[in-house]
C-alpha positions in Angstrom: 55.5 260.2 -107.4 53.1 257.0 -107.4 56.1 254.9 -106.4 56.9 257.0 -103.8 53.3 257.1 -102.5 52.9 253.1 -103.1 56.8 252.1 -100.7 55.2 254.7 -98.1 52.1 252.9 -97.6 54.2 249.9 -96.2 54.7 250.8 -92.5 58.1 250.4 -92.2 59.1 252.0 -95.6 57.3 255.1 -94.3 59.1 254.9 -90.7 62.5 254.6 -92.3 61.3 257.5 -95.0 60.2 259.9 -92.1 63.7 259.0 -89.9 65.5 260.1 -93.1 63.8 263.2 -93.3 64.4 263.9 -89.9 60.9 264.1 -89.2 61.3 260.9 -86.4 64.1 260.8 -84.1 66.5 257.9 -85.2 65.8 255.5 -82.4 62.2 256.3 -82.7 60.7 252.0 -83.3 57.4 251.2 -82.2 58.2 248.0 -80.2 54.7 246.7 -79.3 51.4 247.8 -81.3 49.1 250.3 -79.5 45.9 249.2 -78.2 43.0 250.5 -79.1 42.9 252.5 -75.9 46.2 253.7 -76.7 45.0 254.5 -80.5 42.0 256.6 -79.1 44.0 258.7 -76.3 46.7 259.1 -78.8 44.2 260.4 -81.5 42.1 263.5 -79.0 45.1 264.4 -78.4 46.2 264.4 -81.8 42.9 266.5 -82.0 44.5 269.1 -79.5 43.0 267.7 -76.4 44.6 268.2 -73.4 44.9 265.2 -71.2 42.2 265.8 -69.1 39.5 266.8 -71.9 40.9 263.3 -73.3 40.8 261.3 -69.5 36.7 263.0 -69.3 35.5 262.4 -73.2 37.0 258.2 -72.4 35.0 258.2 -69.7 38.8 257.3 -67.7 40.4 258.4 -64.6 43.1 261.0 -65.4 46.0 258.9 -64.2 44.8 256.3 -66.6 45.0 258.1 -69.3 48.6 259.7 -68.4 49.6 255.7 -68.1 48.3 255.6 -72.1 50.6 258.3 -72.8 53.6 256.5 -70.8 52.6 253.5 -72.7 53.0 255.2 -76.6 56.6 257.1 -75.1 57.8 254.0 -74.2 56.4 252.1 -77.4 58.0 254.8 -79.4 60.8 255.5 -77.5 60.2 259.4 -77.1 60.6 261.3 -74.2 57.7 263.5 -74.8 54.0 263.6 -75.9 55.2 266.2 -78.5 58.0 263.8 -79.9 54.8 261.2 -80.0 52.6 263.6 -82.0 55.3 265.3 -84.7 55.3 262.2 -86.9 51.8 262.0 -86.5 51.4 265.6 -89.4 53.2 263.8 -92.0 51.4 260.5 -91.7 48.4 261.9 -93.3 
């Protein structure tokens, strides 16, 4: 189990891990890295924060933070903010 545990802490090991398991759709690739801004929208809702509980606690206009979410789909290549946060349950 230890080497199991130490290929999934390289990112890629544990992307192709989580495609194999079905757990990430197959074309799911993060093309470009998140920014911060990005990270902290992605994580409230992660939390179970709708979009605009997230938009108010970031102190951002709501269209704003719906352009972060466009942003991580099209990073990730989901269609959906669900297909975004799946993954996200087995990353822990």
């Amino acid at each position: 189990i230890n080497c199991v545990q130490e290929k999934l802490t390289d990112p890629k090991n544990k992307e192709i891990f989580l495609k194999k398991m079905g757990v990430l759709p197959r074309d799911f690739t993060l093309t470009k890295p998140f920014s911060n801004q990005e990270k902290a929208c992605l994580n409230l809702l992660y939390q179970g924060k709708n979009l605009k509980e997230t938009a108010k606690e970031m102190h951002l206009f709501y269209r704003t933070a719906e352009h972060y979410i466009e942003n991580i789909k099209n990073k990730t290549n989901c269609q959906t903010k669900s297909e975004v946060l799946e993954p996200l349950r087995y990353l822990k």
